[in-house]
RODO-2510 file (C-alpha; in nm, 4 decimals, decimal comma):
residues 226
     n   res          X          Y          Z
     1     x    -1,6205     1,4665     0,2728
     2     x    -1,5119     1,6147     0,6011
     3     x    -1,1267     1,5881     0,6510
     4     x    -1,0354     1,6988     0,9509
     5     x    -0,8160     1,6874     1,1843
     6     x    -0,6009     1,6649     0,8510
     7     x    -0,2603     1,7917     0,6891
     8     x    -0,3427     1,7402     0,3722
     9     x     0,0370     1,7356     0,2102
    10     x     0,0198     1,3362     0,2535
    11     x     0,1485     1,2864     0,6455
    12     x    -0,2343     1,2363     0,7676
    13     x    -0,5943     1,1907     0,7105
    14     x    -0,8619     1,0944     0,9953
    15     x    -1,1605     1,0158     0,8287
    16     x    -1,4325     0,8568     1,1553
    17     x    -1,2458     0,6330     1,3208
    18     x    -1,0015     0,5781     1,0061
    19     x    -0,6754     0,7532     1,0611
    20     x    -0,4184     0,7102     0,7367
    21     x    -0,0345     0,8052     0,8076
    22     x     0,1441     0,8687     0,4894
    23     x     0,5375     0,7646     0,5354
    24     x     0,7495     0,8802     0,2773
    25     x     1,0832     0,6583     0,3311
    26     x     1,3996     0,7650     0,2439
    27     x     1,4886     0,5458    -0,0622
    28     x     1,3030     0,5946    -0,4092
    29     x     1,0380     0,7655    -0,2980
    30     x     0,8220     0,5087    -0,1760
    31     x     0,5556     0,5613     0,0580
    32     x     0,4482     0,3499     0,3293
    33     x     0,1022     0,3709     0,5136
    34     x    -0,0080     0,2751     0,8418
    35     x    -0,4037     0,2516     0,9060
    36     x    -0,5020     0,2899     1,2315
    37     x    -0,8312     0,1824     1,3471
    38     x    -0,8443     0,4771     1,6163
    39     x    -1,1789     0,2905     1,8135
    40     x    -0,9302    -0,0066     1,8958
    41     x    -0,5835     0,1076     1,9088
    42     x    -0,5288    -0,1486     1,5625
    43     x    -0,2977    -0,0466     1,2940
    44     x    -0,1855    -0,1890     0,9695
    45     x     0,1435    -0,1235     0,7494
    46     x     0,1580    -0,0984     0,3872
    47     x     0,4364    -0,1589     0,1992
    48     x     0,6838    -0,1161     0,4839
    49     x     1,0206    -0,1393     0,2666
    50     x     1,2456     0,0673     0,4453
    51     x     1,3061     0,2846     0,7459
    52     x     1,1574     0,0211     0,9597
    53     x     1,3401     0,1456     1,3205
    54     x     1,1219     0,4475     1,2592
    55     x     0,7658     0,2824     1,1774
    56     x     0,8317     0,0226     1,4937
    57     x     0,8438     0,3911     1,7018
    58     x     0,5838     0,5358     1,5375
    59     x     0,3414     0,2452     1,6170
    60     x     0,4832     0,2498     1,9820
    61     x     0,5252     0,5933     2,0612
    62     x     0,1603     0,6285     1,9820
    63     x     0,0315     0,3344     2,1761
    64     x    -0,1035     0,1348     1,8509
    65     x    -0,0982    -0,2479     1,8142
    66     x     0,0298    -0,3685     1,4957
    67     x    -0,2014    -0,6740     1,3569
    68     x    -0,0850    -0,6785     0,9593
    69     x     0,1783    -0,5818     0,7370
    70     x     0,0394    -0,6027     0,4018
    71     x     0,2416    -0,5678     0,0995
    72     x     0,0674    -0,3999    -0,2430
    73     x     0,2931    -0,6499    -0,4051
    74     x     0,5912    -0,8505    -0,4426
    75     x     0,8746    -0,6033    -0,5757
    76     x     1,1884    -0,5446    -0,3286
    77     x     1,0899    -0,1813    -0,3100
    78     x     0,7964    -0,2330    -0,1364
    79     x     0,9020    -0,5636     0,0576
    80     x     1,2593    -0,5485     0,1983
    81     x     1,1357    -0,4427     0,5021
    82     x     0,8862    -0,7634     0,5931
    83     x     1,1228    -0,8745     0,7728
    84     x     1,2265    -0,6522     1,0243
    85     x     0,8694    -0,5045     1,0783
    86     x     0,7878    -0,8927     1,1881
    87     x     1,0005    -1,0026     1,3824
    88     x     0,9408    -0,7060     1,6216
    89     x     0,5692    -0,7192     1,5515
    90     x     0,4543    -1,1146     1,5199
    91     x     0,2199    -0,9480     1,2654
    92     x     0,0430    -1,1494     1,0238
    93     x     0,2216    -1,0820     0,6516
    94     x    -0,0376    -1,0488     0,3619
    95     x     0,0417    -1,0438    -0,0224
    96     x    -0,2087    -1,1174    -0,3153
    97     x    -0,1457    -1,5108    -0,4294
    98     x    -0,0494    -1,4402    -0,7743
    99     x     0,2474    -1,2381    -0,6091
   100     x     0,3179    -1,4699    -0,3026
   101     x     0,6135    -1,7413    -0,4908
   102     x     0,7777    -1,3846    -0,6534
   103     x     0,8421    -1,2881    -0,2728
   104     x     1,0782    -1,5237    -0,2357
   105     x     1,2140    -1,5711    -0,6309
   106     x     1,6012    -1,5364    -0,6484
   107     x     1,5784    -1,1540    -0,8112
   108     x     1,3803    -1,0203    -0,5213
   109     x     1,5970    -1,1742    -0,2829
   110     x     1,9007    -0,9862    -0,4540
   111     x     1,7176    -0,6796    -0,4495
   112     x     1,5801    -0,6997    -0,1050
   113     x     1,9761    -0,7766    -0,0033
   114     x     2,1056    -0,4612    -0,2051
   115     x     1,7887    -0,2519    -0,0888
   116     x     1,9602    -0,3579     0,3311
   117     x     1,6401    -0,6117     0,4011
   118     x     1,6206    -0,9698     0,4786
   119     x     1,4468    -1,2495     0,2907
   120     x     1,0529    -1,1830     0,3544
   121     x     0,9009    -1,4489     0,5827
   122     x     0,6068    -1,6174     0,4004
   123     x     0,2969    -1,4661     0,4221
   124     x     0,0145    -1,5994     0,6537
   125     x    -0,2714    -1,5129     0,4011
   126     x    -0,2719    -1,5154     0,0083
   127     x    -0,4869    -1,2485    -0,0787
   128     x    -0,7700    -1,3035    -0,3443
   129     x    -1,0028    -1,0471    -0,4864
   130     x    -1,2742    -0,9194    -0,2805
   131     x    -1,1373    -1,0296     0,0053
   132     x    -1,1532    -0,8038     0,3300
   133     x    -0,8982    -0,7747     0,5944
   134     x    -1,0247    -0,6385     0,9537
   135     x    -0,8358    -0,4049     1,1892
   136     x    -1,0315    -0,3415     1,4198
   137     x    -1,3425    -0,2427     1,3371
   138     x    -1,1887    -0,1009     1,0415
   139     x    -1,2203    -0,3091     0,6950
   140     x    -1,0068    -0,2954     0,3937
   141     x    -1,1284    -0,4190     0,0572
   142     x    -0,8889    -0,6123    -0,1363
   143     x    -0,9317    -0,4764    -0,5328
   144     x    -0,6842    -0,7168    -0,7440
   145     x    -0,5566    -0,4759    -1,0162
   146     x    -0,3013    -0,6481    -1,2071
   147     x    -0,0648    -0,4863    -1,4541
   148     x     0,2096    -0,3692    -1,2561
   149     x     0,2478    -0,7128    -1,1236
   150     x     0,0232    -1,0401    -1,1861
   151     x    -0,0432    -0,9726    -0,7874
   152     x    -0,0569    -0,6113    -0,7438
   153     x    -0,3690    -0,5298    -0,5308
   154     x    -0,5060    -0,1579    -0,3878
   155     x    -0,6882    -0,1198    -0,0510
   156     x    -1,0318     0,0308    -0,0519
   157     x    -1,1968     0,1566     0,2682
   158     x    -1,4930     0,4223     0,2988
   159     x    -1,2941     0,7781     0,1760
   160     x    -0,9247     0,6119     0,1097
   161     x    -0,7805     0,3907    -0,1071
   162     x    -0,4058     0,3147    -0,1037
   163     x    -0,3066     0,2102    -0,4557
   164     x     0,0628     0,0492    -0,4561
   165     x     0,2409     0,0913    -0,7894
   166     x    -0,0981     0,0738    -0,9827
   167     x    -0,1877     0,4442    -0,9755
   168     x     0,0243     0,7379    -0,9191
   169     x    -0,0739     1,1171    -0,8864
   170     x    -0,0657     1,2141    -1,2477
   171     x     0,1059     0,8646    -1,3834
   172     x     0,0510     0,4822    -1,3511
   173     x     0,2897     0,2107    -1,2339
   174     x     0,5442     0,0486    -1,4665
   175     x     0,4766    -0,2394    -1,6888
   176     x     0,7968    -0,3577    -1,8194
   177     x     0,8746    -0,6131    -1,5459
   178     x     0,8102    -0,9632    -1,5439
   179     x     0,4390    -1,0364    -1,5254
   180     x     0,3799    -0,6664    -1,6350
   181     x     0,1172    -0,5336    -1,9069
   182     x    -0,0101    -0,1754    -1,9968
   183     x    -0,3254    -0,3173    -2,1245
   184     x    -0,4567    -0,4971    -1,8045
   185     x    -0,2841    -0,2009    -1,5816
   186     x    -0,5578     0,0118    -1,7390
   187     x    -0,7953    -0,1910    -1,7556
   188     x    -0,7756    -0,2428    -1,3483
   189     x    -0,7703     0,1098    -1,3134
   190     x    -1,0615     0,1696    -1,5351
   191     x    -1,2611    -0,1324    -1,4015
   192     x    -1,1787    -0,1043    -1,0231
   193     x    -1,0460     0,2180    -0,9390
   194     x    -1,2495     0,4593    -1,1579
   195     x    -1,5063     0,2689    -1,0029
   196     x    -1,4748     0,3979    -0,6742
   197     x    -1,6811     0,7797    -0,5304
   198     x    -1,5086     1,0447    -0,6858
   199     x    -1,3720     1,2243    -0,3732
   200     x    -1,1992     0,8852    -0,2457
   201     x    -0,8583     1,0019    -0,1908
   202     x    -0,6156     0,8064    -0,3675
   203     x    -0,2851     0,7313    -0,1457
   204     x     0,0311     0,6246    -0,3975
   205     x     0,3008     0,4106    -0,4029
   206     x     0,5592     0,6575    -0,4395
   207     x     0,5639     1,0060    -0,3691
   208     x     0,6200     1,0567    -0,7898
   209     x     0,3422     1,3495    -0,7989
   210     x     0,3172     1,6652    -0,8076
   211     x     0,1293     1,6492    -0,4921
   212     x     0,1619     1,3324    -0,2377
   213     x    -0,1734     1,2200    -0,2507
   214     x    -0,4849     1,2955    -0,5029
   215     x    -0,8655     1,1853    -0,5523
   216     x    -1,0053     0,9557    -0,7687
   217     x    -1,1932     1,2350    -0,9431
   218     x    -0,8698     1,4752    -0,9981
   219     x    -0,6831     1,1048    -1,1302
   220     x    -0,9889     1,0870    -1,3766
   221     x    -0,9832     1,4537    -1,5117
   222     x    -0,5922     1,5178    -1,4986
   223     x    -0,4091     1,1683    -1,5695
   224     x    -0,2950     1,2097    -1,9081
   225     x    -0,1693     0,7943    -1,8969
   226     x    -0,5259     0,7159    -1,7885
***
């Protein structure tokens, strides 16, 4: 797989007319993305919890037009910044349906208050399996893999796949929350992600690796929770 022009330590990837910006923000790790369909000028953010001044610039500064924020799932880490990014943005808010009412449950409201967000708007589209979202010509496979939440989803697209709090580099998401479960986390990783061509480069949740972003085949070969 050809990556260049690339630095691959996790900022960027342009793969045809895919380009992936890694974000690390600057609470627990957590890493946003923003996938920019580079033949239209359309862009996408992942997960944009925090730091959400600097992703609006980003976007601007570099001429993109932001179409989607799309959230790997429900949890306050990876949500409190909905808000902000929309109301600047009028993008449309995605979220898998089994995580859409957790959004706005009472505990993620106090987190996403403690974390300094707002209360998440709804989202425009519940998200089900299979489902692709366009940006531009670019398209993003929904893969539901639940275990970290009943929700949690990854995004697929020809070389990439950004993978939430299902799969980290060397580790796999938590599964002692509410809706969690170590048995269907690996089984989504087994059945969908292990799945996927080898050299796919997997883009995590959090920066809790020992590098910021891996491949499916190094996950399969070096995961020892796998």
């Amino acid at each position: 797989m050809n990556l260049e022009p690339s630095l691959y330590n996790g900022a960027l990837i342009q793969f045809e007319n895919i380009m992936i910006v890694q974000k690390r923000l600057s609470k627990m790790a957590v890493c946003c993305y923003l996938v920019v369909d580079s033949s239209s000028n359309s862009c996408a953010v992942v997960d944009p919890a925090f730091d959400t001044d600097q992703i609006i610039k980003e976007i601007n500064d570099n001429g993109w037009h932001l179409t989607h924020v799309i959230n790997t799932h429900c949890h306050a880490d990876h949500s409190a910044g909905n808000a902000a990014i929309i109301k600047k943005t009028q993008a449309k808010l995605l979220i898998h349906e089994n995580d859409s009412n957790q959004l706005h449950s009472i505990m993620n409201r106090i987190f996403i208050t403690i974390l300094g967000g707002k209360k998440s708007p709804s989202p425009d589209q519940k998200l089900k399996d299979g489902d692709i979202i366009t940006i531009g010509k670019t398209s993003l496979n929904v893969l539901h893999t639940p275990g970290h939440s009943p929700g949690s989803i990854c995004l697929y697209t020809k070389g990439h796949v950004i993978t939430g709090d299902t799969l980290f580099v060397g580790h796999i998401g938590r599964t002692d929350l509410r809706g969690g479960s170590y048995q269907t986390l690996i089984r989504s990783i087994h059945d969908k992600l292990y799945q996927l061509p080898p050299d796919t480069v997997v883009w995590p949740g959090h920066d809790y690796g020992i590098t910021p972003s891996s491949t499916i085949k190094n996950e399969i070969e070096n995961n020892p929770m796998t």
